[in-house]
C-alpha positions in Angstrom: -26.0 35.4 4.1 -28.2 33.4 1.7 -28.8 29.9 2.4 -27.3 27.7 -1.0 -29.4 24.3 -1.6 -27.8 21.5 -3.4 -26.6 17.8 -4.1 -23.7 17.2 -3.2 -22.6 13.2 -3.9 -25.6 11.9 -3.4 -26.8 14.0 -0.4 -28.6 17.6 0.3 -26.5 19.9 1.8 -27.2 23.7 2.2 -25.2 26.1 2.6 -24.7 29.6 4.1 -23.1 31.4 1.3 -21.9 34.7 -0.3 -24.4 33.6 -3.5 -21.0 34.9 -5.5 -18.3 32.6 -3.7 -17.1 29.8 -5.7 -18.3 26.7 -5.8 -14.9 25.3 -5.1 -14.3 28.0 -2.1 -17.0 26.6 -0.6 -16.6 23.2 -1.2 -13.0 23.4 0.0 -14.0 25.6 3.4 -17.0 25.0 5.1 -18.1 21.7 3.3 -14.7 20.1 4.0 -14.4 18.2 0.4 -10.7 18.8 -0.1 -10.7 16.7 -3.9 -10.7 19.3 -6.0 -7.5 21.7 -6.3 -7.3 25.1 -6.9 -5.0 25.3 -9.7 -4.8 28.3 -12.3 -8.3 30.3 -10.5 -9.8 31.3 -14.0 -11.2 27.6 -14.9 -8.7 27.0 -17.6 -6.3 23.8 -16.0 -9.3 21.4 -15.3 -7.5 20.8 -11.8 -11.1 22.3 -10.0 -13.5 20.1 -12.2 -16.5 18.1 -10.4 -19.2 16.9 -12.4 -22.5 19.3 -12.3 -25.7 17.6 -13.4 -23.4 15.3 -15.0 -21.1 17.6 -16.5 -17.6 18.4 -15.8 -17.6 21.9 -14.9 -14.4 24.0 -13.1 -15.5 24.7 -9.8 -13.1 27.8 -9.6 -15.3 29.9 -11.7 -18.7 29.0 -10.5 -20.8 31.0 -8.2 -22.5 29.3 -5.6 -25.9 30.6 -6.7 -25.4 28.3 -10.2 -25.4 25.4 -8.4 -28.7 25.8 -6.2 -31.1 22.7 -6.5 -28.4 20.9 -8.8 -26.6 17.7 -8.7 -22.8 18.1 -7.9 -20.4 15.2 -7.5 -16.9 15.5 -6.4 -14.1 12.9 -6.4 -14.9 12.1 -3.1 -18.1 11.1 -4.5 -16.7 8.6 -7.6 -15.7 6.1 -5.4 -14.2 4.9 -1.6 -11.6 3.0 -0.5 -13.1 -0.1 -0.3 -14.8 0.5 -3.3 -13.1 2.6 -5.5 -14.6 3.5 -9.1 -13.2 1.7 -12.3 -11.6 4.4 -13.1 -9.5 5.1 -9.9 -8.5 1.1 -10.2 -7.3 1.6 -13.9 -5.4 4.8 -13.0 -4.1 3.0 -10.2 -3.2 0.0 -12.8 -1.7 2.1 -15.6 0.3 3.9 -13.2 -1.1 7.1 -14.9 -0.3 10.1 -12.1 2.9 10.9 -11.1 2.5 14.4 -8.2 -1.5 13.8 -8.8 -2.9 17.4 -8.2 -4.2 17.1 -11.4 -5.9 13.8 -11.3 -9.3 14.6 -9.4 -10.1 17.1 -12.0 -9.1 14.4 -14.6 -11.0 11.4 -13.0 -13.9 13.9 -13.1 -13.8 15.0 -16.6 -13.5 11.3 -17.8 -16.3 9.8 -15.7 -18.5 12.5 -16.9 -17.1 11.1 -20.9 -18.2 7.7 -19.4 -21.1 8.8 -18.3 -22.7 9.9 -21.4 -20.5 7.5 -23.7 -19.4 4.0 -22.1 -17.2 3.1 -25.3 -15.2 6.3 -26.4 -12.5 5.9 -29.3 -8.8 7.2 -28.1 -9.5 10.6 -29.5 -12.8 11.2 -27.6 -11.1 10.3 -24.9 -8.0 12.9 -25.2 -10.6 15.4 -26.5 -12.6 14.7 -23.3 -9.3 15.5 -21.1 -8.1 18.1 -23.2 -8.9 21.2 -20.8 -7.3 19.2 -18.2 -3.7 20.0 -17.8 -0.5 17.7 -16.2 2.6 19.6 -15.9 4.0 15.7 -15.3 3.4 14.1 -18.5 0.9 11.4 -18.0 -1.3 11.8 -20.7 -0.6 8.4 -22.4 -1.1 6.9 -19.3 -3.9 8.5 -18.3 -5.7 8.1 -21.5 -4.8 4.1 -21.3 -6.6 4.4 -18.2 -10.0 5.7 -19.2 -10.2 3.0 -22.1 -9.4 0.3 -19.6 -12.3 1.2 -17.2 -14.6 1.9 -19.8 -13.4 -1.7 -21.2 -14.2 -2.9 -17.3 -17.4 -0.9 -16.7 -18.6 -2.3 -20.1 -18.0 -6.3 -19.1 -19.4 -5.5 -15.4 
């Protein structure tokens, strides 16, 4: 089996790989990194997102060879703990997940919005999360939440 080279939050990591198998297979197997979900399989709820090369990409749908020498980061890798990222503290503060299988892919898909544009208007940010789905109802809250950490990350 082919040996897959990549980033993954911050660190190399190779694995040994079918070059086929999914990204998010892999991920959640041998790699251990449990934040993305599996949710629909065909990369249309946004519940397998991680952020390729700064992109929010579904990780369900991506062959491992596509990520070779590229920069992947997971929820694991937003934030910790003891430090999490302004936008876990805001979702945390607007109360904006209820069952929360949906939220890594949503955290993802938003800090990749921040990431290329720090001040989005309220419908760049619900276009940004549009792909992702909640069967709980959050969106308002959710939405609330990314303009409150991009409010934060832009005074910080």
């Amino acid at each position: 089996m082919p040996t897959v080279q990549f980033q993954l939050n911050g660190a190399t990591v190779a694995v040994d790989a079918d070059p086929d198998q999914t990204l998010l297979d892999v991920l959640r197997g041998p790699l251990g990194i449990t934040g993305a979900h599996f949710g629909c399989g065909a990369g249309q709820c946004g519940a397998c997102c991680v952020m390729v090369d700064g992109r929010a990409m579904t990780s369900c749908d991506m062959p491992m060879w596509s990520v070779a020498d590229r920069d992947v980061v997971t929820l694991e890798g937003l934030g910790t703990a003891e430090q999490p990222h302004p936008l876990q503290r805001a979702f945390i503060s607007e109360q904006a997940m209820q069952c929360g299988y949906c939220v890594p892919g949503i955290l993802i898909s938003a800090a990749a919005l921040l990431n290329d544009n720090p001040s989005p208007t309220e419908a760049e940010v619900r276009a940004a999360l549009d792909r992702n789905l909640c069967r709980c109802g959050s969106h308002n809250r959710m939405v609330r939440a990314v303009l409150r950490a991009a409010s934060e990350m832009a005074t910080s």
